[in-house]
N, C-alpha and C positions, 0 to 999 in steps of 0.2 A: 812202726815209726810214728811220732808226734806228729801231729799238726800246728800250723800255726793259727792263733786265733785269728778270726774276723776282723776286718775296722772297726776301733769302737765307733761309738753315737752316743751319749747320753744325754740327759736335757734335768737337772737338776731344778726344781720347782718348793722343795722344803727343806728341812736341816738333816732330812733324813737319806735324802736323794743326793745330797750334798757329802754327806760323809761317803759316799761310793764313789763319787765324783772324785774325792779325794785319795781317795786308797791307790785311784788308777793312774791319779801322776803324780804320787809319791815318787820322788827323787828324778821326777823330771829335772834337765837341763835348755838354759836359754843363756841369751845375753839377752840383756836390758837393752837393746836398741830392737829387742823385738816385742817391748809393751807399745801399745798405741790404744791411746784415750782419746776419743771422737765425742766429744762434747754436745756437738748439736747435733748427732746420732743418739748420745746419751747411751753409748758402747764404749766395754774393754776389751781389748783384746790381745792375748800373749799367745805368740807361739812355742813351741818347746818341742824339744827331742822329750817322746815320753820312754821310759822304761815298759816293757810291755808285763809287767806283773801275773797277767789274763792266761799267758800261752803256755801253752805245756811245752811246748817245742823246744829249741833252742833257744839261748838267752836274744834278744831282739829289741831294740828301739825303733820308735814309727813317730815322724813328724806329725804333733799334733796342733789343733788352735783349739784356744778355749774364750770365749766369749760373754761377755757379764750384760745383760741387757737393764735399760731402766737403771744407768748407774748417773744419779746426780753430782758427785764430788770424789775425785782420788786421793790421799795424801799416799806420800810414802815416806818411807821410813828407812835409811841406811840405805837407798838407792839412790845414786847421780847416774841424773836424763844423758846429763855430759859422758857419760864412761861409755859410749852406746856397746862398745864390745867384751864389756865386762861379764864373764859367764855369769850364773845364778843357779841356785838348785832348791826345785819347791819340795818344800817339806810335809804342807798340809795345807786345805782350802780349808777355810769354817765358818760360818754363821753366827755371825751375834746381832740377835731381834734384837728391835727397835719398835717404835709407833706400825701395828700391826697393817699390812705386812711387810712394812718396810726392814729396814736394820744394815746391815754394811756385811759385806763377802771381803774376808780376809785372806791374802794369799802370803802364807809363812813362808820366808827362802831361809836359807842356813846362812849362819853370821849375823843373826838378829836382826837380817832385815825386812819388809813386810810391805805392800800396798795394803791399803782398807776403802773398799770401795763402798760408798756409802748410796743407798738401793731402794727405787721405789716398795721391789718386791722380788722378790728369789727368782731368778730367770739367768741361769748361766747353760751353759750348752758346752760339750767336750766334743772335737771331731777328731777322728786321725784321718791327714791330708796328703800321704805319700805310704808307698809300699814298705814293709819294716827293712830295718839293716841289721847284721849279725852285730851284738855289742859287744864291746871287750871286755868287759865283766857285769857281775851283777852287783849291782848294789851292796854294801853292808852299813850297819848301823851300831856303833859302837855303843856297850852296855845293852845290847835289844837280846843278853842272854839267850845264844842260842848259839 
């Protein structure tokens, strides 16, 4: 019989620790009333139902927070603050350098929309913060040929 994977933990420190960071909440789900940018923290923070990609076991989601530290300025893009119960589903986290080690932590969601968190230096951090739930299905990716 499978097990279920562990809680993750990550802590993403360059673009390389960042693309794992990303693979792992690939097609995570939220609503947009659960970003919160704390300005004089100089933190983001989203939480998300993640997909558990990791587990061998049975399909599974585990409530995650992911946390952007040393973030000077948010924009976003195709997101309204206003919708707060508007779901979202992330596609991909990525790094674009800047004045070294700065540069901005991009979070892609599906329908073209995107936060760009713009970053003294790479400091984001993944947790999962609740025990996982059976999902109703797995994810797919239309044209991902296969």
């Amino acid at each position: 019989m499978a097990q279920s994977a562990p809680p993750l933990k990550l802590l993403a420190q360059d673009a390389d620790d960042l693309k794992v960071l990303s693979a792992a909440l690939q097609d995570a789900v939220g609503k947009v009333g659960d970003i919160a940018f704390e300005a004089r923290k100089r933190q983001l923070t989203i939480a998300l139902n993640r997909f558990r990609w990791e587990s061998s076991g049975p399909r599974e989601r585990v409530r995650s927070a992911v946390q952007v530290g040393g973030v000077m300025a948010v924009k976003a893009r195709k997101i309204r603050r206003e919708a707060k119960r508007a779901v979202i589903e992330l596609l991909a986290v990525t790094f674009e350098a800047g004045e070294a080690p700065g540069g901005a932590v991009i979070f892609e969601f599906a329908g073209g929309a995107d936060l760009r968190c713009e970053v003294e230096c790479l400091d984001v951090v993944l947790a999962d913060v609740s025990q996982p739930w059976p999902a109703v299905a797995e994810p797919t990716h239309q044209g991902a040929g296969g």
